[in-house]
N, C-alpha and C positions, 0 to 999 in steps of 0.2 A: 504494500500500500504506500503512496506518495502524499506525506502530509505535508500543507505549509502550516507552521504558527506566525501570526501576525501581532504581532505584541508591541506597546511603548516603551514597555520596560523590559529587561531580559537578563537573570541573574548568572553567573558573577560582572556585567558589566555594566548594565545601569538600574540601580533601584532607588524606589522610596521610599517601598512597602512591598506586603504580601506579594501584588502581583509578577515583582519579579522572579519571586520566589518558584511562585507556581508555574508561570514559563521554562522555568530554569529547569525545574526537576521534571517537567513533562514529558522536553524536548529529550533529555537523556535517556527518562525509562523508555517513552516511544520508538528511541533509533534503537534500543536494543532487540526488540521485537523483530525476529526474521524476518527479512524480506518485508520491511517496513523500510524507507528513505525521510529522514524528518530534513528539510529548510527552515528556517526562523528570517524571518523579517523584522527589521527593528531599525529606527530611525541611527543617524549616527551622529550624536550628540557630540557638544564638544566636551564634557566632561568627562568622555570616554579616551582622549590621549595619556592620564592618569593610569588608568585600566585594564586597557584591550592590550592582548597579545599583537606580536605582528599580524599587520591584516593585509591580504593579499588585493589590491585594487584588478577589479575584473575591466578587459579590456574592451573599449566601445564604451556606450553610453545609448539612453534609450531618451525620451521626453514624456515628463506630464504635462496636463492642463488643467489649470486651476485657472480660475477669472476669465478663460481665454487666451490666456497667456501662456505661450508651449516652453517650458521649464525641465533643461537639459538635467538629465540626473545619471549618477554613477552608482556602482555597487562595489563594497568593499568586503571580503572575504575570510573567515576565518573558521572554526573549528571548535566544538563543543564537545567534549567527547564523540560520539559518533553521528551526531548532527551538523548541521553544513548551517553556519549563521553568519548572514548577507544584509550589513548595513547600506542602511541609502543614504546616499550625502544629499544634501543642499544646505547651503552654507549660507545664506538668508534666514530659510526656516528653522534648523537646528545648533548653528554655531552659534550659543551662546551659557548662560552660566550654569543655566540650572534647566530641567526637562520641563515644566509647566509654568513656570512665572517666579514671580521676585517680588520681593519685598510684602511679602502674604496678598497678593493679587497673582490671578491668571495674565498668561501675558497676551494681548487684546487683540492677535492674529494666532489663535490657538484654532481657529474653526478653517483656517486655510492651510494651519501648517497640517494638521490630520485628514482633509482633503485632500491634499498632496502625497500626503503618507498612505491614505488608503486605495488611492489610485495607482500610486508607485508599485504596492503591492501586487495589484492584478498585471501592471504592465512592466513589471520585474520579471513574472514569473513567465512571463510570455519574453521578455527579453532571455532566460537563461536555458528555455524550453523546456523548462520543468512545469508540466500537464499536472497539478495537484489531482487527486482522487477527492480530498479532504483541503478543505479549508479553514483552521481552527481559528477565529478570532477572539480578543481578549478586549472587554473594558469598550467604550464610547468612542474610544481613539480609533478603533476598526471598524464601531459602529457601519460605516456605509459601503465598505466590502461585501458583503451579502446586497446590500440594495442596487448597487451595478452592476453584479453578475447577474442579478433578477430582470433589471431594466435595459442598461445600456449595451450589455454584453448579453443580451438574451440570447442571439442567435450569432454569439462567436461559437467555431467552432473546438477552438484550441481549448474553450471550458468548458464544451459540451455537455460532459461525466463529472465534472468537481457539482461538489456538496460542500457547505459551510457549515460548520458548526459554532454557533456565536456563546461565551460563557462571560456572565453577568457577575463582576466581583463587587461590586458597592452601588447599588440604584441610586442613593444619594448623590453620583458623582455621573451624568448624563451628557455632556456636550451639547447644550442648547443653544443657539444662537438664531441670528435676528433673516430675515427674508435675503439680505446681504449674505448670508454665507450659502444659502439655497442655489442664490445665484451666480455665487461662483463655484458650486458643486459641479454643472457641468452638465445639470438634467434640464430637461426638456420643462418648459412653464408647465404642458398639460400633467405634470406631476404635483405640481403643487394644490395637493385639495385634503382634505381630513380623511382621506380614504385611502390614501399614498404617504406621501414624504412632507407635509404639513403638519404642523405641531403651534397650536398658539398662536399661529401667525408665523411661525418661525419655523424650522427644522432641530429636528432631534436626534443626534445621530445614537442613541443609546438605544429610543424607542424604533428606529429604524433597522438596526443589527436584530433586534429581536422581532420585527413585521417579517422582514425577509429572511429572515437564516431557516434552514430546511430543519435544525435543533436547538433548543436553545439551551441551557445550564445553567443552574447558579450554584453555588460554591458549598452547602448545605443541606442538607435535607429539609429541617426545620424551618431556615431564611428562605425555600423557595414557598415554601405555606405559609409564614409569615406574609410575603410580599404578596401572594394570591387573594389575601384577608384582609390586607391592612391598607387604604388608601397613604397610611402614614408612613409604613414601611416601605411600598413601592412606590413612593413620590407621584403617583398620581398613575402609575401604570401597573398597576392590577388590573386591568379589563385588557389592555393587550396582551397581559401574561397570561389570562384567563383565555383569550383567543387562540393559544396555540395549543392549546386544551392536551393531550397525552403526547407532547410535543414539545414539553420543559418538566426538565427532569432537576432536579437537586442533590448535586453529587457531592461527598463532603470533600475536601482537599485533603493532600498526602501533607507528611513533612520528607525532607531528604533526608536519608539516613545517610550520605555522604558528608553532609555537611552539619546534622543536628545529631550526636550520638557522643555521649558522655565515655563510653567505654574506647573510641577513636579519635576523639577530639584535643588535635594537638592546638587547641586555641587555650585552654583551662589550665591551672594549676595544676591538677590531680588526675587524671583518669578515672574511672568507677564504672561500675555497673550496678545491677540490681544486688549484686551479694556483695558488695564492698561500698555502698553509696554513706555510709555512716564515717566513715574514715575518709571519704573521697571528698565528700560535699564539704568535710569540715574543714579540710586544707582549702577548700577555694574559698570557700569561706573566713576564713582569716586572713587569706592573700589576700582580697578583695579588700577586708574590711584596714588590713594594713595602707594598701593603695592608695585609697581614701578617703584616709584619716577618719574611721570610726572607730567606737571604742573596742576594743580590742574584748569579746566576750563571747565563746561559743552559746553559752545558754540563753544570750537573748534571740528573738525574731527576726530576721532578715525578710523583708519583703521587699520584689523587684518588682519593678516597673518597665518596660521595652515598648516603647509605643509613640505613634503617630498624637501629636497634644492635638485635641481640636475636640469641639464640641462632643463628636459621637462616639467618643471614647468613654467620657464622661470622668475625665479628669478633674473638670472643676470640680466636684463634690470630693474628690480624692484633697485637694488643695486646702479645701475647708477642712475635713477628715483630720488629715492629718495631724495636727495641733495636742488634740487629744490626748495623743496615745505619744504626746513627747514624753523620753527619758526609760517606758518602757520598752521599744521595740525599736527597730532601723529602717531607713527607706535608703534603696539604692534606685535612682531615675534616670533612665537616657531617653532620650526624646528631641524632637526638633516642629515647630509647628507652629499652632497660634500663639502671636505673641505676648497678648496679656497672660495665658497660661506660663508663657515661657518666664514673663517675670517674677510670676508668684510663685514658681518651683527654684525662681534665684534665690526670690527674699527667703521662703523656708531652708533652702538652704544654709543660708548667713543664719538666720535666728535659731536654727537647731545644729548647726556644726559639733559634728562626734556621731549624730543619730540619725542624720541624711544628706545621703549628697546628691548634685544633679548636674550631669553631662548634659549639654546643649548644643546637638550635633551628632550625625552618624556616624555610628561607629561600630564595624561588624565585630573585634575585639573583645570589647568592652561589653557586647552585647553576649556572647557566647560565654563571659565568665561572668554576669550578673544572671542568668541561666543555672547556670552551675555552681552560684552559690545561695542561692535564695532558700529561704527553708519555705515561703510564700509567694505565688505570684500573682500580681491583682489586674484584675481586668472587667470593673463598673461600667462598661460599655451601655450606651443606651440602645442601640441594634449593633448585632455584629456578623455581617454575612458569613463567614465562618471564623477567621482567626485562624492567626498560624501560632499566633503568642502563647496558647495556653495550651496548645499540642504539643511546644516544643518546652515549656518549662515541665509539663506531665513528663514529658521522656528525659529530661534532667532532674526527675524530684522535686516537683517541688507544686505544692499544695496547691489547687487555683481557690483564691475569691475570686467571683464572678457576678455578676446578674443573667438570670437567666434569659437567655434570648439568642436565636439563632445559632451560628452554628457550637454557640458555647450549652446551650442546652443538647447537643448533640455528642458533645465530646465531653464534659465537667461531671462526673457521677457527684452529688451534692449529698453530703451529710444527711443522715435520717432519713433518705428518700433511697437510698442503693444500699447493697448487704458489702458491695465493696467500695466503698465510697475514697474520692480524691482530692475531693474540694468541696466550698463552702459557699450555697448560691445565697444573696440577697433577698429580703420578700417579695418588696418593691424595690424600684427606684427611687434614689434618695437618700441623701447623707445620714439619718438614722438610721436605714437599712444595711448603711454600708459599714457605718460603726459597730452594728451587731453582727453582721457577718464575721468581720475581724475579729471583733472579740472570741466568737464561737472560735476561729482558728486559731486564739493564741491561748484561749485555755486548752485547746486539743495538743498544741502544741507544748504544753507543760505536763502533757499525760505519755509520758514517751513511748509504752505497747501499744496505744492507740496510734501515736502519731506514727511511728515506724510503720506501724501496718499500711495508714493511707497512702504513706511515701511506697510501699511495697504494689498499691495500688497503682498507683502513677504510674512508676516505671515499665508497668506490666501492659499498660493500655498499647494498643495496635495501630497504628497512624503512618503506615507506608503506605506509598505509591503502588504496592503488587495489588494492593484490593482498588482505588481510587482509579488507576489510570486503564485498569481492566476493563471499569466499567464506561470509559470515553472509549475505548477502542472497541468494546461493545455495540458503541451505538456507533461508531465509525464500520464497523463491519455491517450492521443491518442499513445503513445509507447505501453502500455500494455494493450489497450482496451478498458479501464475503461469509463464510464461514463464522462463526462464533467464538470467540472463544469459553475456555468452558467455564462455569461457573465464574465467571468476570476477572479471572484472576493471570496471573502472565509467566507462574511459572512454569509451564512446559512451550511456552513462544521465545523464554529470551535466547538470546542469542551464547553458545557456549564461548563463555572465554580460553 
């Protein structure tokens, strides 16, 4: 099978979140699958000269058309384990600091540079004559890949056989823009009506990837019912999710065991696994709390934080929270985001020095060993399509508070509700809620047969790519025919090393 992944983001070479995550480890378990060829398309940002391997510039050039205007573009080459991933330049669109905008604003030709990007894509793949079977797009930014193979590429025949499969990672985050971006998409006016490619007045490339994609996905089981049910959840597009009726499915996400796995992870102090995490966690746990400068105490609370600051996280109520429980417990925080949150995790910082500290800024590092030292790790989300955060602290040990919702209700077994329980949900939403949660986990945590056990629970939960991406190539098999794999799983397809 010949898949392309169309993605903004694409892990190890540009992230900001999850999504790169999940392109990253897709793209690898899929090329391992015999007789499977994966491509990646991904813009080529200039924050990638930091980054990228040598990359092979492919020779020729092809043109988009965005406004009208035929825009010369190139393809740069390189290598992903056994996946082929082929950046596009344009050096208008892409050379600059950051992949979405600056200074906590989008940047105000973001609905041309992903027009450009998602046109590239289709006239990429026809530049390098790669006939995709499969067309996996990810997120808003591919949004209109599925709607020109629908429309303007109906009766090409070089896509005659591709099928798209479009997967939804945050509804919240939609690409909507004004009649002006319609118009320089490239389609014909008689598209422009509520029945087609009109949204509002405008165009929506999020609501459009999921009109036309032959599958749609979203990241969860739970988040894709959620969003079926809740006008609030799916921002106003529940009735088009509801339109594609046994035709969106809600798949939960893997984590990489390449890259998230305690007992391999040359990023930590210590190594460990399930039979040595009591000795393991605790050396990184004091390297940590060395690093800094917390007080130097195996028996108090470590709780991590790893995350995206912004409303939907639901940090603020953390930022209030916090205060409380000064002098008993520790907070370690990395994050980068909105920036009044960013200042109120400076000031706690200064007012509680010894008892939390806060990075402000990415850092894969820093990230891998607040993981691996956390005895807690919290994630008060007010929706969360699925979360990679509390899958991969579960598989480093370490206890989730959560709020239940989406894909954290899917993956967190919560206290008094599971016979093997790993974490601790909220009732509601809400800083009282959230201060009882905590407390529930630090009095569990001062019960140490209890607590061991949950941490035994964690470590034990099952969050690869063999079950997740079996069942994408599942539904990639039944689009084009193919044979099934059996029980959704990929160990008798990969490929022997």
């Amino acid at each position: 099978m010949k898949i392309l992944i169309a993605a903004s983001e694409f892990f190890p070479f540009f992230k900001t979140g999850g999504l790169a995550d999940v392109t990253g480890a897709m793209a690898r378990i899929f090329s391992q699958v015999k007789n499977n060829k994966v491509v990646v398309f991904v813009p080529k940002y200039k924050m990638s000269s930091g980054c990228l391997p040598p990359v092979k510039a492919i020779a020729g050039s092809f043109t988009v058309n965005v406004g009208g205007v035929e825009k010369k573009t190139k393809l740069f080459k390189t290598r992903c384990g056994r996946a082929e991933v082929y950046f596009v330049e344009n050096e208008h669109y892409f050379n600059r600091s950051n992949l979405y905008g600056a200074k906590n604003a989008d940047y105000s030709d973001n609905d041309r540079r992903f027009i450009f990007f998602c046109r590239a894509v289709i006239e990429g793949a026809r530049f390098l004559g790669f006939k995709p079977d499969i067309i996996h797009c990810h997120d808003w930014q591919t949004g209109l890949v599925p709607a020109y193979l629908k429309n303007l590429y109906a009766e090409d025949t070089f896509f005659k056989k591709t099928k798209t499969v479009f997967t939804i990672h945050n509804l919240a985050y939609q690409g909507f823009f004004s009649k002006k971006a319609f118009d320089a998409s490239g389609f014909p006016e008689r598209y422009f009506n509520q029945d087609e490619l009109e949204y509002y007045g405008g165009i929506n490339f999020l609501k459009n990837g999921i009109a036309y994609s032959d599958i749609v996905t979203t990241v969860s089981p739970n988040y894709g019912k959620e969003a079926l049910s809740s006008p609030k959840i799916s921002y106003r597009l529940n009735g088009v999710l509801a339109s594609r009726g046994k035709n969106f499915y809600g798949i939960l996400n893997g984590v990489d065991d390449k890259v998230w796995n305690p007992k391999t992870d040359a990023l930590i102090a210590k190594k460990y696994n399930a039979a040595s995490f009591k000795k393991g966690k605790a050396a990184c746990k004091k390297n940590l709390q060395n690093k800094y400068n917390l007080t130097q105490n195996p028996d108090i609370a470590l709780v991590g934080i790893v995350s995206r600051l912004d409303y939907q996280k639901g940090l603020d109520i953390v930022a209030k929270t916090i205060p409380q429980f000064s002098g008993r417990v520790q907070f370690a925080v990395l994050g980068t985001g909105d920036k009044k949150l960013e200042d109120e995790f400076k000031t706690l910082a200064r007012e509680f020095k010894g008892s939390l500290f806060f990075v402000n800024k990415l850092d894969e590092v820093l990230a891998h060993n607040i993981y691996s030292a956390s005895d807690i790790f919290l994630m008060p989300s007010r929706f969360e399509p699925c979360g990679l955060s509390q899958m991969i602290a579960l598989k480093y040990g370490g206890v989730v508070v959560a709020n239940k919702t989406g894909g954290l209700a899917d993956t967190v077994l919560g206290y008094g509700e599971s016979k093997k329980p790993n974490g601790f949900f909220m009732n509601t939403f809400g800083e009282e809620s959230l201060a009882d949660a905590l407390s529930a986990a630090f009095f569990a945590f001062g019960d140490k047969p209890l607590w061991y056990n949950m941490v035994a629970n964690a470590m034990k939960a099952d969050f690869s790519w063999d079950k997740s991406a079996g069942k994408y190539l599942k539904i990639f098999d039944k689009l084009i025919g193919r044979r099934h794999l059996k029980k959704g799983r990929l160990k008798n397809e990969v490929r022997r090393k």
